[in-house]
Structure formats: C-alpha cells, structure tokens
C-alpha positions in Angstrom: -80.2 -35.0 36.7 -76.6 -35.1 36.6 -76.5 -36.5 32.9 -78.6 -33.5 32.0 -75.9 -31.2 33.3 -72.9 -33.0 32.0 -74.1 -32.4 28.7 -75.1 -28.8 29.1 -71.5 -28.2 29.9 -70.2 -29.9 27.1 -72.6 -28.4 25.0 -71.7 -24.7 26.4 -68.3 -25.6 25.6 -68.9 -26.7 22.1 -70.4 -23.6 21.4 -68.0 -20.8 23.1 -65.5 -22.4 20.6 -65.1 -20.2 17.0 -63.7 -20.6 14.3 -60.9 -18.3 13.3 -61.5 -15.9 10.8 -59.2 -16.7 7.8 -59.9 -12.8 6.0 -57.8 -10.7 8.7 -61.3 -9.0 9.9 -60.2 -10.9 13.8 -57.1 -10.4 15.6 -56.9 -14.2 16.2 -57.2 -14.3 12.2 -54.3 -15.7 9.9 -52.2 -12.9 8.5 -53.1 -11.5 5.2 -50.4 -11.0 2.3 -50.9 -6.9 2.8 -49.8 -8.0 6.5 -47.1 -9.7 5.4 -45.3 -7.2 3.0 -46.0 -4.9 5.9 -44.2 -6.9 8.5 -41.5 -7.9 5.5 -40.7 -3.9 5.2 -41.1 -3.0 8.7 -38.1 -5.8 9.6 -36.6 -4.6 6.0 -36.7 -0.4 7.6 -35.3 -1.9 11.0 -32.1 -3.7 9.6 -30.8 -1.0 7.3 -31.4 1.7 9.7 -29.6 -0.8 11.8 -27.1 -1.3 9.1 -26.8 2.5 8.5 -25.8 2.9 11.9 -23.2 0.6 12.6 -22.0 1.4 8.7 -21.9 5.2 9.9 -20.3 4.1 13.1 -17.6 2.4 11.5 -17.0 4.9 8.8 -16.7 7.2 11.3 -14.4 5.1 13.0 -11.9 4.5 10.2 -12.0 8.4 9.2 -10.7 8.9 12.4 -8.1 6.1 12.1 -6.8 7.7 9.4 -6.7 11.2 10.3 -4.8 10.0 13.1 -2.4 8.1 10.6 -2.2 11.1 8.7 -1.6 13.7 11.2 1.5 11.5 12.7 2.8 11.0 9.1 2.9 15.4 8.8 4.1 15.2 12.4 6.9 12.6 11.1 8.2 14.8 8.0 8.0 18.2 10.0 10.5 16.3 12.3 13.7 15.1 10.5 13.8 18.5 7.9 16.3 19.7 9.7 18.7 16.2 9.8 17.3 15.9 5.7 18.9 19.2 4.8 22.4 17.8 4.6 21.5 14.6 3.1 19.3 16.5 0.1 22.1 19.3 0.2 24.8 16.5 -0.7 22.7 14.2 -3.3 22.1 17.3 -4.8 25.4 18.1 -5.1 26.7 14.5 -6.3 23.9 15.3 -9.3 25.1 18.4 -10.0 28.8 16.7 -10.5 27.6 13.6 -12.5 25.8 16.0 -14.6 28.8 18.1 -15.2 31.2 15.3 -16.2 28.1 14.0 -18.3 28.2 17.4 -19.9 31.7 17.6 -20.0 32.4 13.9 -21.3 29.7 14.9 -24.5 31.2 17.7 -25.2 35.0 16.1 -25.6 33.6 13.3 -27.7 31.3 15.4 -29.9 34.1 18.2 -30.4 37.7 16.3 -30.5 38.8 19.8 -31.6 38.4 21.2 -28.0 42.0 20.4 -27.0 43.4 22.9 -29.4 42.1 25.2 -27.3 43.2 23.6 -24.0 47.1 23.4 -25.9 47.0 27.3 -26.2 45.6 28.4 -23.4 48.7 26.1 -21.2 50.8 27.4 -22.8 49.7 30.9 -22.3 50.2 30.2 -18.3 53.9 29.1 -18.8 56.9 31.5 -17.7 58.2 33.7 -19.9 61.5 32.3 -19.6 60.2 28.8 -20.7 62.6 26.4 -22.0 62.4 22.8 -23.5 58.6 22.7 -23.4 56.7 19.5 -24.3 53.2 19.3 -24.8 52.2 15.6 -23.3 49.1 14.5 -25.6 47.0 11.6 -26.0 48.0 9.9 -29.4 44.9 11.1 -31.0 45.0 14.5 -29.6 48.5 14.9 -30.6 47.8 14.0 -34.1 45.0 16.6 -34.7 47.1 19.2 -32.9 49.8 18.9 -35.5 47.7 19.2 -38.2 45.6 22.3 -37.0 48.4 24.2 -34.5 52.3 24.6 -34.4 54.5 27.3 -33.2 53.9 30.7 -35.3 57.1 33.2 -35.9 58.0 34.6 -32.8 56.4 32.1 -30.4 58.2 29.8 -28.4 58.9 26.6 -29.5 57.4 23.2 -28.4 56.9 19.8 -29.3 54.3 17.4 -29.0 55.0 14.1 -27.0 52.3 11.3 -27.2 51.2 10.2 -24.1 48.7 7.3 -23.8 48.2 8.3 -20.3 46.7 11.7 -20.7 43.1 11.2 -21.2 41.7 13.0 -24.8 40.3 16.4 -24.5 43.3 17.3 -22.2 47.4 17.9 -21.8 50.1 18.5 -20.0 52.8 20.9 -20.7 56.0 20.6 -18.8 59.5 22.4 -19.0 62.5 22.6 -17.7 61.1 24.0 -14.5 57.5 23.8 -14.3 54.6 21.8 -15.6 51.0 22.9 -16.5 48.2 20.0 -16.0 45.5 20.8 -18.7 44.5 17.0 -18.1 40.2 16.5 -18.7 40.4 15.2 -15.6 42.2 18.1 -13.2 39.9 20.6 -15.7 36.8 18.5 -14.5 37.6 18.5 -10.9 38.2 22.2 -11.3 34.5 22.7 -12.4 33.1 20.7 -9.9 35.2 21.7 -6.7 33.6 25.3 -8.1 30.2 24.1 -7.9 31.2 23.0 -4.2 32.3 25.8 -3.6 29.3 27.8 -4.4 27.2 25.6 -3.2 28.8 25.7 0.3 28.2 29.6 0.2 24.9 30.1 -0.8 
C-alpha cells in the first residue's frame, strides 16, 4: 500500500509540472522580440527624460552662473566711471597732442616754404625802435629765406644768421633788446598748451 502511494505522489508531481510556453501567450513565457523593443524603448524614454532633466537642470544652472557673472561685471564698470574720467580725460589729451605734432611735423616737411611765413610774422612783433636784428635760421631754412624774402625799401633791415640749433620750420629773431622765439618747437607747445587749455574748460 505504501508503494502504491509513493508513486501517486510522484506521479501528481510529474504532472503539475508544464512546460513554458516559448510564444509569449503565458506570463511565465520567454520574452518575445515585440517585448523586447518595448522594454529597449521604455529604458530608452526613461534615460533621456532623465537626461533632459539633469541637462535642463544644469543649463539652468550655468545661465544663472553667468548672469550672476554678468551682472557683477555691469556692477564693476558702473563703479570706477567716476575714477576713469581723469585717466580717459588725459589719454585723450596726450592723443590730441601727438596728433598735433604729427600734423604739425607733415606739414613742415611737406611745405619747407612755411618758415617764410613764420620770418615775417616775428618780425612783425618786434618794437618799432628795433635795432641790429638777426634772424637765427636753421642752415636750410636760411638758405630758402634768402632766395624768396629780404628787406623791401622802407623796412627795417636784418640779416640772416645760420643756426644749426633752431629746428627747420622755425626762427628766432633777436635785437639789441629783445628776442622773438618763432622756434617749431615753442610754436608747437603753443598749439597744444591751447588744446589744454580748452580742454580743461569744457
């Protein structure tokens, strides 16, 4: 009796065993290849909403990183204006001169002929009572100014004196008792303490 029941039990438990189902139709079954794509894009859909999160996140993050930046660098330049406005004020006044003596410098060397000019009008500013006046010249100066000006009838007389000192484009008259500097130089320095002066009142 007891070997009869032994092998109804084993025989029960043969039978409540199954085989799987290999099509998907069983829950128990092996997974399909539609279940596959379907888990592959569900984990697919997860990580780049996952992604787009912590990508939003961290643009977000670095937006407001820089804005920061950005609103301390306006913060920054609204500050010193006020110290800056000497500083600009002077470089732009040392550009202004450099530009003049630039301009001043071209002009010389691409007109020679200038200092005729400069020669008359120092003399003009000498006392009428003017004696012994020299016109100091630089040698190349001096030789155009005797081949395009001397004394006319009536005018005082004068001489030229070559001066390898005075810098072309310029003179100096002198006299017995006074002395006009014409130099490029003092003429230059002229122009720009002008300039600094204007500047100073605007």
């Amino acid at each position: 009796m007891s070997d009869s029941s032994g092998e109804e039990a084993e025989s029960q438990e043969a039978r409540r065993w199954e085989m799987p189902a290999i099509d998907g139709a069983s829950d128990n079954g092996y997974l399909t290849a539609a279940d596959l794509q379907k888990l592959q894009q569900q984990a697919w859909d997860e990580a780049f909403q996952e992604g787009r999160k912590e990508g939003l996140q961290a643009g977000a993050e670095e937006i407001n990183k820089r804005a920061g930046r950005f609103d301390e660098l306006l913060h920054a330049l609204s500050q010193p204006f006020d110290l800056l406005d000497g500083t600009v004020e002077k470089q732009l006044v040392e550009l202004a001169i450099t530009i003049v003596k630039q301009l001043f410098r071209r002009e010389l060397s691409a007109d020679p002929s200038h200092v005729i000019g400069v020669v008359r009008e120092a003399l003009k500013l000498l006392p009428v009572a003017s004696r012994t006046i020299e016109v100091h010249l630089h040698p190349e100066d001096a030789q155009l100014v005797r081949d395009s000006l001397s004394p006319t009838a009536g005018e005082r007389a004068w001489t030229i004196v070559e001066d390898p000192l005075i810098s072309r484009g310029g003179c100096q008259v002198t006299t017995d008792n006074s002395r006009i500097d014409a130099q490029a130089e003092t003429r230059l320095n002229a122009i720009v303490n002008s300039i600094i002066g204007d500047e100073r009142q605007s």
